[in-house]
N, C-alpha and C positions, 0 to 999 in steps of 0.2 A: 450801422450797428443794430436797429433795430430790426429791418429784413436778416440780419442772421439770428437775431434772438428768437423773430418767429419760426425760421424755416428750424431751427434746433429744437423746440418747443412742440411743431409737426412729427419733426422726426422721434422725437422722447416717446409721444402719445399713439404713434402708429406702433413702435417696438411695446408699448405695455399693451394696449391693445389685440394687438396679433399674437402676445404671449399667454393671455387670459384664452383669445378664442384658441388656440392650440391646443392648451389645457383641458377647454372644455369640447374638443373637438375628439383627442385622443379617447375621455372618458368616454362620450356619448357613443361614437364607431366603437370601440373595440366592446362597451356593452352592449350594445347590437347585434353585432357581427362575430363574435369568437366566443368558442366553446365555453361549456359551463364543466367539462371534463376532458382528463388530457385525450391528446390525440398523436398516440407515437409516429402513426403513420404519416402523419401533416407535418412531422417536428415541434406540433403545438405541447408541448411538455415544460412550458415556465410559468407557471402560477403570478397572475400579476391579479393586485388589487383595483377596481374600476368603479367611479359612480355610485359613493357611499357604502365601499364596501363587496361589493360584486365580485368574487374568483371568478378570470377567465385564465384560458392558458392559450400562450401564446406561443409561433417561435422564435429561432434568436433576432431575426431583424427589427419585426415587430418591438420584442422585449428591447431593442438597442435604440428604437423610433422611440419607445418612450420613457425611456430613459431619458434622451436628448433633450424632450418634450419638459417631463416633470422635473429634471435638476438644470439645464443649462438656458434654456430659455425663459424657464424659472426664475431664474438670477437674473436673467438680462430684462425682464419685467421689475425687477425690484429694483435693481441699479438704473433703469427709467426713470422711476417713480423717486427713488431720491434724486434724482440728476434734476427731476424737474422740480421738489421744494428747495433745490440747493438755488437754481435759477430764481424760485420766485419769491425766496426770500429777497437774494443778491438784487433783483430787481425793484420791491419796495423799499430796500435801503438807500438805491438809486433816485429814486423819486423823492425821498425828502430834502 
């Protein structure tokens, strides 16, 4: 029981983890990297906010990457991070 509590506790912290650095992956590249005005000829024509506020524009793939990024891996970093005080309550209760 214990080697699955940890290998679950690994997996919890690598999913919040990889969800923060996405986040902060998508803001940093697309401020970077994509226009600060649109660009019909590119398809960069979607207004996405970046990096404290930043207009870039992007196109539809781009705009659908982060999407993905900022609401659905979003979630699965916050359903982590309760999975894991649900664990480590459940586990000091275990111990007494």
């Amino acid at each position: 029981m214990k080697v699955l509590r940890k290998a679950l506790i690994v997996q919890l912290l690598v999913g919040v983890f990889s969800s923060v650095l996405a986040f902060a992956y998508i803001h940093m590249s697309y401020d970077a990297s994509m226009p600060r005005t649109p660009q019909p000829e590119n398809g960069r024509v979607y207004p996405l906010r970046v990096n404290h506020g930043t207009r870039v524009y992007v196109n539809q793939q781009e705009l659908d990457r982060a999407n993905f990024v900022f609401h659905d891996v979003f979630i699965l970093g916050v359903l982590s991070v309760l999975a894991l005080a649900i664990i480590r309550q459940y586990w000091d209760e275990e111990k007494r």
